[in-house]
PASEBA-1860 file (N, C-alpha, C; in nm, 3 decimals):
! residues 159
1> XXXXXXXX> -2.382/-0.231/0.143/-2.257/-0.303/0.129/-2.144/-0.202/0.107 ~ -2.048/-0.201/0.174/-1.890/-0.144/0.145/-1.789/-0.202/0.091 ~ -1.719/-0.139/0.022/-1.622/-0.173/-0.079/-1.512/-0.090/-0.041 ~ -1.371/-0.254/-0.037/-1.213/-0.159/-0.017/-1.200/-0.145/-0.105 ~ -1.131/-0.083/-0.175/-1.110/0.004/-0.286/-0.928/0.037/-0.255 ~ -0.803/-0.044/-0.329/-0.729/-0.043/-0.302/-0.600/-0.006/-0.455 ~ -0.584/0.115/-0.412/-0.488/0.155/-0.551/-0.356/0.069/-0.553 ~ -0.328/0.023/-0.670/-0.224/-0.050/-0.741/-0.103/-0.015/-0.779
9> XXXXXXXX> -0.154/0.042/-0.922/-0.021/0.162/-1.011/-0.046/0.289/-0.953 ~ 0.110/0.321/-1.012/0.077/0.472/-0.991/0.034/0.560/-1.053 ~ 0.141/0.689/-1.108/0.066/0.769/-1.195/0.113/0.834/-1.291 ~ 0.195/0.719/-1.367/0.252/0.693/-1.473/0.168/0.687/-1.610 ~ 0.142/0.766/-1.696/0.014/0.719/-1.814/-0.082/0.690/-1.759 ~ -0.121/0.774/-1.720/-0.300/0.799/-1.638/-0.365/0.945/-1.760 ~ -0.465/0.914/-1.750/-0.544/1.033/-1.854/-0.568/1.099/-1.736 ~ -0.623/1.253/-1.734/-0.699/1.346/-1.683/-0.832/1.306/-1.629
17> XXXXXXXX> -0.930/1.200/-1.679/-1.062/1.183/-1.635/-1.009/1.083/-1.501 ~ -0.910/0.983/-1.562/-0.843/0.901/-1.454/-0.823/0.928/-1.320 ~ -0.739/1.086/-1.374/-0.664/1.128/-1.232/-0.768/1.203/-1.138 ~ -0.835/1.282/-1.240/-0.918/1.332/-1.125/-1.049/1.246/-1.060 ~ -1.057/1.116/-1.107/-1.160/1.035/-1.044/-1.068/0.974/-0.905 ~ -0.912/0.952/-0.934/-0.817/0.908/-0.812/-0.881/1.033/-0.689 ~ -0.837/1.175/-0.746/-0.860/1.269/-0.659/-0.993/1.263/-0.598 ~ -1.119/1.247/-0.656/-1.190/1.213/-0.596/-1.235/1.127/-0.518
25> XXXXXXXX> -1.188/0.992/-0.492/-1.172/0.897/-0.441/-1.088/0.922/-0.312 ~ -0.995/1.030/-0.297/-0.829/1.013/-0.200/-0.781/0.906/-0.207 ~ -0.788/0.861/-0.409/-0.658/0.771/-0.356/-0.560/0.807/-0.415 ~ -0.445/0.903/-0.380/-0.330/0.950/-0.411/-0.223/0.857/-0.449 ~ -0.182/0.793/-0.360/-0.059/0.731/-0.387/-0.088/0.543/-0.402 ~ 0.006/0.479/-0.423/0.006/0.368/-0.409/-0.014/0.267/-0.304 ~ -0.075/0.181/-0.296/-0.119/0.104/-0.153/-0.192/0.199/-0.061 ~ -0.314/0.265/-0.130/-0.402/0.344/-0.037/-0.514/0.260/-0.094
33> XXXXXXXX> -0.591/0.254/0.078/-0.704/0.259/0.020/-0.803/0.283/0.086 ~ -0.936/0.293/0.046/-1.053/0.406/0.113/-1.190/0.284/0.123 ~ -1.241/0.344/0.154/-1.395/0.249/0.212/-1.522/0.306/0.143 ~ -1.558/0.266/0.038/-1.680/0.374/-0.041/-1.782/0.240/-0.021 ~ -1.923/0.331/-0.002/-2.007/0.256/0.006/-2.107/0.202/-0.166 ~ -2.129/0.105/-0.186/-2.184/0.009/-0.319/-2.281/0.090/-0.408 ~ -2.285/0.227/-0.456/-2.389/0.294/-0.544/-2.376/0.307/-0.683 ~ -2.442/0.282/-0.727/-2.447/0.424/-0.887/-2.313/0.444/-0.892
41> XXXXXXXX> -2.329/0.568/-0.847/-2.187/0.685/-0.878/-2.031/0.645/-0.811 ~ -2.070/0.567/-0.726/-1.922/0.493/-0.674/-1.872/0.384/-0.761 ~ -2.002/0.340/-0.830/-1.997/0.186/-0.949/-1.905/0.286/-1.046 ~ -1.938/0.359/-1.101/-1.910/0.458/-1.213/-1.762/0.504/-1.172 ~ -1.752/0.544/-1.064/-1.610/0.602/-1.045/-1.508/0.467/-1.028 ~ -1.521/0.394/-1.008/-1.420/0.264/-0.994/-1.441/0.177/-1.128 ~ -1.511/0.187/-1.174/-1.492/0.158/-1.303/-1.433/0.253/-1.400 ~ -1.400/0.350/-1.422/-1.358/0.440/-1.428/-1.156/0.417/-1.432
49> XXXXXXXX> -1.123/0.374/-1.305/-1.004/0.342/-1.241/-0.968/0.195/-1.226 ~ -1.046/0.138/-1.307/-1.039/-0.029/-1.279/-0.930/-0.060/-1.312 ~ -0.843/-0.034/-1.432/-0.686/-0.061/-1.448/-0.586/-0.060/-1.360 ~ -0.635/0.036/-1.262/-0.564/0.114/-1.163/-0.564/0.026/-1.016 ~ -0.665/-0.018/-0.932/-0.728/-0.046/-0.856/-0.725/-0.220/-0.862 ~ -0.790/-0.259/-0.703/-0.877/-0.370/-0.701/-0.946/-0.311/-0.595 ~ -1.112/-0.430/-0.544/-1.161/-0.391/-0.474/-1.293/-0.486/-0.493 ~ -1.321/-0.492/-0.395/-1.438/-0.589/-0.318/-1.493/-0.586/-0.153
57> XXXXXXXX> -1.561/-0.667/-0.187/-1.648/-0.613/-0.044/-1.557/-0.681/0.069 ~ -1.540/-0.575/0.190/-1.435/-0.599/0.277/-1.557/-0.717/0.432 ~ -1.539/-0.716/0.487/-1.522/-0.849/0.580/-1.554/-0.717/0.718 ~ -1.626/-0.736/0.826/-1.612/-0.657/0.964/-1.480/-0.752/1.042 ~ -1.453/-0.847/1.014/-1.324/-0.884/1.103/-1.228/-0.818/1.050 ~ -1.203/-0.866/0.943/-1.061/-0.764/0.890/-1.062/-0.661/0.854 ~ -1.175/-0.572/0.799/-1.158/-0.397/0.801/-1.144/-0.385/1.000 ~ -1.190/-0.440/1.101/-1.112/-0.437/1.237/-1.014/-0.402/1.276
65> XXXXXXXX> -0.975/-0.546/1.225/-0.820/-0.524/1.190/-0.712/-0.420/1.144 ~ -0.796/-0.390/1.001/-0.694/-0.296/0.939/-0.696/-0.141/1.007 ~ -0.871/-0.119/1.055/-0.886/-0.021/1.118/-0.773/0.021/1.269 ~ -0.768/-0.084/1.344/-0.700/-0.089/1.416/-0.521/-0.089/1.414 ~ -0.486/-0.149/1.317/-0.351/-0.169/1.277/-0.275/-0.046/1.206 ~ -0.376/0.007/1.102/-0.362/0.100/1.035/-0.387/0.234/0.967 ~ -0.559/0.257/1.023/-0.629/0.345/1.027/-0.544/0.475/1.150 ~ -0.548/0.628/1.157/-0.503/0.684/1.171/-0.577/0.843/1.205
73> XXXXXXXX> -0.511/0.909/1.280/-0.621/1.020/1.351/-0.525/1.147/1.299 ~ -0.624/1.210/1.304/-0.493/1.398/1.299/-0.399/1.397/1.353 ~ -0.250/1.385/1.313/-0.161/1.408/1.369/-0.078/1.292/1.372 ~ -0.116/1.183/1.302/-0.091/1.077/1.257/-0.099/0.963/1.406 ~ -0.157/1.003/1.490/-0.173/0.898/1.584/-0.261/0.755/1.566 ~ -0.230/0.663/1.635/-0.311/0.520/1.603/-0.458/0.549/1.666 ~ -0.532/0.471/1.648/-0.651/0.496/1.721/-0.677/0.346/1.821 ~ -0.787/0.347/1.858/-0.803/0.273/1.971/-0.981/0.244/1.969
81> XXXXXXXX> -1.021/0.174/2.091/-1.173/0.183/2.156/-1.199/0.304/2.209 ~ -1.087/0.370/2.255/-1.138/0.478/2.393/-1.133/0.611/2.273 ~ -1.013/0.623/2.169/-1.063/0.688/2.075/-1.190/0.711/2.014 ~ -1.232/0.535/1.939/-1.334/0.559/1.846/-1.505/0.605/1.962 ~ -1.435/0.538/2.117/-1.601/0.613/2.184/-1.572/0.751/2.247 ~ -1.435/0.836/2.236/-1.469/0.976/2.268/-1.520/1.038/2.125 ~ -1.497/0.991/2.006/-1.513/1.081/1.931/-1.628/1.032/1.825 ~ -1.678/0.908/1.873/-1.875/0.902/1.809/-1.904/0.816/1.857
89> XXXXXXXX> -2.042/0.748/1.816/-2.174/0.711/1.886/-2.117/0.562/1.899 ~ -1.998/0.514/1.870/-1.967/0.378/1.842/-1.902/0.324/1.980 ~ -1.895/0.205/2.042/-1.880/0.165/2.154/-1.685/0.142/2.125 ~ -1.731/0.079/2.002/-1.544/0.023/1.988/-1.524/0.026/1.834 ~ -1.407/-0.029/1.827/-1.369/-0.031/1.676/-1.435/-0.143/1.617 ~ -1.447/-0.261/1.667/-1.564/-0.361/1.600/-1.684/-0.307/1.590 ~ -1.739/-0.236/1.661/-1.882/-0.144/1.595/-1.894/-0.089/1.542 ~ -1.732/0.002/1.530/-1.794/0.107/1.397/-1.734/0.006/1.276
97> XXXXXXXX> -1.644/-0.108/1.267/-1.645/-0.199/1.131/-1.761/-0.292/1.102 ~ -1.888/-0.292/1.182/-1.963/-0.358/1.133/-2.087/-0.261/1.092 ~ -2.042/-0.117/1.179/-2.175/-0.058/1.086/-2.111/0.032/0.979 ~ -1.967/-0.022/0.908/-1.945/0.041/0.819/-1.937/-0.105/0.694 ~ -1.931/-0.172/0.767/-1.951/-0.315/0.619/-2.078/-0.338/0.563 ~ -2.198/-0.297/0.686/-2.314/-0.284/0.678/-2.403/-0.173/0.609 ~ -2.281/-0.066/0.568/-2.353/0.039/0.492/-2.391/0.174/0.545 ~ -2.436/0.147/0.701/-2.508/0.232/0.785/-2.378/0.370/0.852
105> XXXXXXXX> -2.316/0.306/0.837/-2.175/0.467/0.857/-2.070/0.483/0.747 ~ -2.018/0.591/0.811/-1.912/0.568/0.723/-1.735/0.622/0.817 ~ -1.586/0.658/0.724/-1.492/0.660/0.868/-1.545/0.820/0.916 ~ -1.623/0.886/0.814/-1.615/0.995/0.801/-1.707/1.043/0.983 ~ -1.740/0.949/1.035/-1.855/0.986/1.112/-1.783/0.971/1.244 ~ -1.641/0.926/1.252/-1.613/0.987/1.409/-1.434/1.077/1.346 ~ -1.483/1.175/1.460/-1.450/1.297/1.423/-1.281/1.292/1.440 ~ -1.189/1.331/1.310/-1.066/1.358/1.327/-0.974/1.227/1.279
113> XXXXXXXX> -1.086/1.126/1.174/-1.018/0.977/1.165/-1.019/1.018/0.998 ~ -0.859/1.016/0.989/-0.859/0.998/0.821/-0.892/0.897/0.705 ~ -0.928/0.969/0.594/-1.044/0.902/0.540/-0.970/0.753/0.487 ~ -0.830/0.772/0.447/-0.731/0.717/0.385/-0.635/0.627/0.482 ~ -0.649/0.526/0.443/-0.572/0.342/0.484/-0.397/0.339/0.423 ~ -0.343/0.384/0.486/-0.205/0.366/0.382/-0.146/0.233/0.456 ~ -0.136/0.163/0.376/-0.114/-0.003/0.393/0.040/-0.038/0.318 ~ 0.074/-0.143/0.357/0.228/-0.128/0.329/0.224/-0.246/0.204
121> XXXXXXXX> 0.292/-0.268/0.112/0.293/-0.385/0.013/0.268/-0.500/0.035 ~ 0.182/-0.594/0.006/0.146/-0.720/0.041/0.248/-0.834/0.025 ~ 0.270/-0.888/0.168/0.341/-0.999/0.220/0.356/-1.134/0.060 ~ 0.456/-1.139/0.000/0.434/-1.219/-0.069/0.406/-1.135/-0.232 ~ 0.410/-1.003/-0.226/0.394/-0.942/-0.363/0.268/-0.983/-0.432 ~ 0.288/-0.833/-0.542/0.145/-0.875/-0.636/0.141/-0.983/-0.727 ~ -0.003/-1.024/-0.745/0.001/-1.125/-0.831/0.064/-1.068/-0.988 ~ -0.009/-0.995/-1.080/0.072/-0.944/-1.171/-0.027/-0.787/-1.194
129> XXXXXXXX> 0.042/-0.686/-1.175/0.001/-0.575/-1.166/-0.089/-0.491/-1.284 ~ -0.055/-0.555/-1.378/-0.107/-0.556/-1.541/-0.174/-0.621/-1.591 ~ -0.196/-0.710/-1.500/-0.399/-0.803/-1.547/-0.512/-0.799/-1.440 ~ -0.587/-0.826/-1.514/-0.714/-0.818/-1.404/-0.720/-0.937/-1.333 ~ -0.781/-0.957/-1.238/-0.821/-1.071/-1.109/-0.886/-1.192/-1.182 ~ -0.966/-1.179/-1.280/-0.990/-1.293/-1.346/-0.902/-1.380/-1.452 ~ -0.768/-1.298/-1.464/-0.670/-1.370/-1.523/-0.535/-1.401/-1.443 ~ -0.560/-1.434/-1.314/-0.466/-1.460/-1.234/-0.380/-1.323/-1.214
137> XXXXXXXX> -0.437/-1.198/-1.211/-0.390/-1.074/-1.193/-0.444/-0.991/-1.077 ~ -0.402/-0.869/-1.053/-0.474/-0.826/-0.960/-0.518/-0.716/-0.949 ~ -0.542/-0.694/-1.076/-0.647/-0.532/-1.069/-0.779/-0.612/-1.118 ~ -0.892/-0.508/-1.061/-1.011/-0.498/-1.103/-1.090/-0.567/-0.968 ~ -1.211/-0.624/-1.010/-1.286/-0.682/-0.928/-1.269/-0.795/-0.882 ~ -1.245/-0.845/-0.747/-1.220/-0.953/-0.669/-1.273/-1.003/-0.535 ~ -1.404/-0.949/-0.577/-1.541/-0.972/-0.420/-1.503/-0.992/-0.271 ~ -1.536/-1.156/-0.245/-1.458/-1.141/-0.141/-1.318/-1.171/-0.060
145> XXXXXXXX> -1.208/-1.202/-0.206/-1.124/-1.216/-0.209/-1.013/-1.105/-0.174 ~ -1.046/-1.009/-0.151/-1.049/-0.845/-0.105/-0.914/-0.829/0.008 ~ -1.060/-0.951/0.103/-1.010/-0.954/0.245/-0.846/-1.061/0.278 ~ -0.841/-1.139/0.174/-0.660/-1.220/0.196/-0.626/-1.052/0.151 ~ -0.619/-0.988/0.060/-0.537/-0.902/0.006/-0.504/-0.785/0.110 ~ -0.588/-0.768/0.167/-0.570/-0.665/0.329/-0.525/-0.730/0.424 ~ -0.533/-0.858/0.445/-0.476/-0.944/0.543/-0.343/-0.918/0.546 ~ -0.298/-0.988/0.359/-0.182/-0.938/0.356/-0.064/-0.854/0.381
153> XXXXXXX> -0.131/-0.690/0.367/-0.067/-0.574/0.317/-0.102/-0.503/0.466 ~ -0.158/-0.569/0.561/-0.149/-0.490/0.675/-0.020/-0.555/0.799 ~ 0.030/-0.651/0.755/0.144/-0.684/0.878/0.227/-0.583/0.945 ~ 0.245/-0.612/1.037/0.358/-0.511/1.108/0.495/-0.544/1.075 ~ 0.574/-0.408/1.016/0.689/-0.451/1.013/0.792/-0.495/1.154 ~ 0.897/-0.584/1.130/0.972/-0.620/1.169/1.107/-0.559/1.238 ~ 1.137/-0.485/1.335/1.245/-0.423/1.376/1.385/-0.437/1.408
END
């Protein structure tokens, strides 16, 4: 199982164990977020940052989506199908989001795709940035409620 993993606050009154679990993660800035797969040590590091964060298991339609909308190559170019099959074993971008919801890859496995989702503020704002998901807030754990929240925060802006 894979988990979006989507930073909140910033980095305002963060401790040292905090920050460097962000660094380990790449999640630098605000409205990033990364794709870690369900272990031990990934449990540990997001708990860790749970104040910070939300995150739940993402969906193969809409990590698609976001992959496609917002995911990003060296040099900051968009990616594509003809991208994700020159540069690994994956036919299209729906294959490599279902064998990454599935556990079995990860973005790390076609070559030159950054690891990091920078997503723009969610359509409609946060619920309240300073409580957790079980109190009508939106940090912490929120399963598969994950996927409205990427729905959200991936629209195209408006010109």
């Amino acid at each position: 199982m894979t988990w979006a993993v989507v930073r909140i606050r910033g980095k305002v009154r963060r401790s040292a164990p905090v920050a460097d679990t962000f660094r380990m993660l790449s999640l630098t800035r605000q409205n990033h977020c990364v794709l870690v797969r369900e272990d031990t040590a990934t449990k540990g590091m997001v708990q860790k940052v749970k104040d910070f964060v939300t995150w739940g298991e993402v969906s193969p339609e809409v990590l698609a989506k976001v992959l496609l909308k917002r995911a990003r190559a060296t040099g900051d170019a968009r990616i594509n199908d003809a991208y994700v099959k020159a540069n690994s074993r994956f036919k299209s971008i729906w294959d490599l989001a279902q064998a990454v919801t599935k556990g079995e890859a990860r973005l790390a496995d076609v070559k030159g795709l950054k690891p990091v989702l920078r997503l723009h503020p969610p359509k409609g704002g946060f619920e309240a940035t300073k409580r957790p998901y079980a109190d009508r807030g939106t940090l912490g754990y929120r399963g598969q409620d994950i996927n409205a929240l990427l729905e959200r925060m991936i629209f195209e802006q408006e010109a």
